[in-house]
C-alpha positions in Angstrom: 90.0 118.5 91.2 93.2 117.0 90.0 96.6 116.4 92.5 99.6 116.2 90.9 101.9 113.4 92.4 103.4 115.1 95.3 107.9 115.5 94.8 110.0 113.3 97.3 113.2 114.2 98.4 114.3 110.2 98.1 112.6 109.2 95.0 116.0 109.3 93.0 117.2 107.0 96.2 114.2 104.7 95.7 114.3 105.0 92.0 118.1 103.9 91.7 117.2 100.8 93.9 115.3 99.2 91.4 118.7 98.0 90.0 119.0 95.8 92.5 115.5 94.7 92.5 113.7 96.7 94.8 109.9 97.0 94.0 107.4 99.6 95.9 104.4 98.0 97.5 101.0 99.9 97.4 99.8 99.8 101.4 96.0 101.2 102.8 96.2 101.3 106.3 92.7 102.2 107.7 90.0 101.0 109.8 87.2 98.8 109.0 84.6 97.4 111.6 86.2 99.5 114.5 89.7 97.0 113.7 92.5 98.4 111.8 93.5 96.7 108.8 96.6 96.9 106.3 95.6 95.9 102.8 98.7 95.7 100.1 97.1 97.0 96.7 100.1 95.5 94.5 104.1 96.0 93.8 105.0 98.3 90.8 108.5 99.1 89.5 109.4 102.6 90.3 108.1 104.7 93.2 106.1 106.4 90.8 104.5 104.1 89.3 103.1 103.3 92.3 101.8 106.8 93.4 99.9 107.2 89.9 98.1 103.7 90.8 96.8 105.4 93.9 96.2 108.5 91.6 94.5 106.2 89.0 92.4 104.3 91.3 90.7 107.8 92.6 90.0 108.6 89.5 88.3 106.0 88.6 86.1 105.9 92.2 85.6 109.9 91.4 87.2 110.2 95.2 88.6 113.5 95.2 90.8 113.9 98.3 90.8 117.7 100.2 94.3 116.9 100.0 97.6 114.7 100.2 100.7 115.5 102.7 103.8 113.3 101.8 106.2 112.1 104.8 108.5 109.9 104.4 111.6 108.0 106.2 114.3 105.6 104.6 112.0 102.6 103.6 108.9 104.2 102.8 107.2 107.0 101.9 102.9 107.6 103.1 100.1 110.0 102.0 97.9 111.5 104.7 94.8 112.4 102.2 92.6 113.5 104.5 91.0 111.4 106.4 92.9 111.1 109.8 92.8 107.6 110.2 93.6 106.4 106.8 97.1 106.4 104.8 98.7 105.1 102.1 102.1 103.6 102.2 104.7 103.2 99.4 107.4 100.6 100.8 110.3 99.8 99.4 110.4 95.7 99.6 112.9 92.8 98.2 111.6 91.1 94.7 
């Protein structure tokens, strides 16, 4: 099963803040040993950049999600995949 990066309403908005040296940090928020944890998985350049990392890393782990819901706000933009108590987060952060 393949996903295609899901579209974003504000990824032209995030996209023209990389002028002014905005990056997008990679987030995993989860749960491990009943404690939930926040692990940052790397900055990238554009917004989508940093979705295809997610996208590249699954592919690599043959982790095939039943499937990804995109919500967003003004500072960041999160994947449900599937597993209720896991997320991804795509924030917007200062070089």
């Amino acid at each position: 099963m393949s996903f295609a990066i899901p579209y974003c309403d504000s990824e032209l908005l995030f996209n023209q803040m990389r002028d002014n040296k905005m990056k997008y940090e990679v987030q995993w928020t989860g749960y491990e040993n009943h404690k939930k944890v926040t692990k940052k998985h790397g900055k990238f350049n554009t917004l989508q950049e940093a979705k295809q990392s997610v996208l590249d890393w699954w592919k690599q782990n043959n982790f095939e999600p039943p499937y990804v819901r995109e919500t967003q706000d003004e500072n960041e933009v999160w994947w449900d995949y599937g597993s209720h108590v896991c997320f991804y987060h795509f924030v917007r952060v200062d070089e």
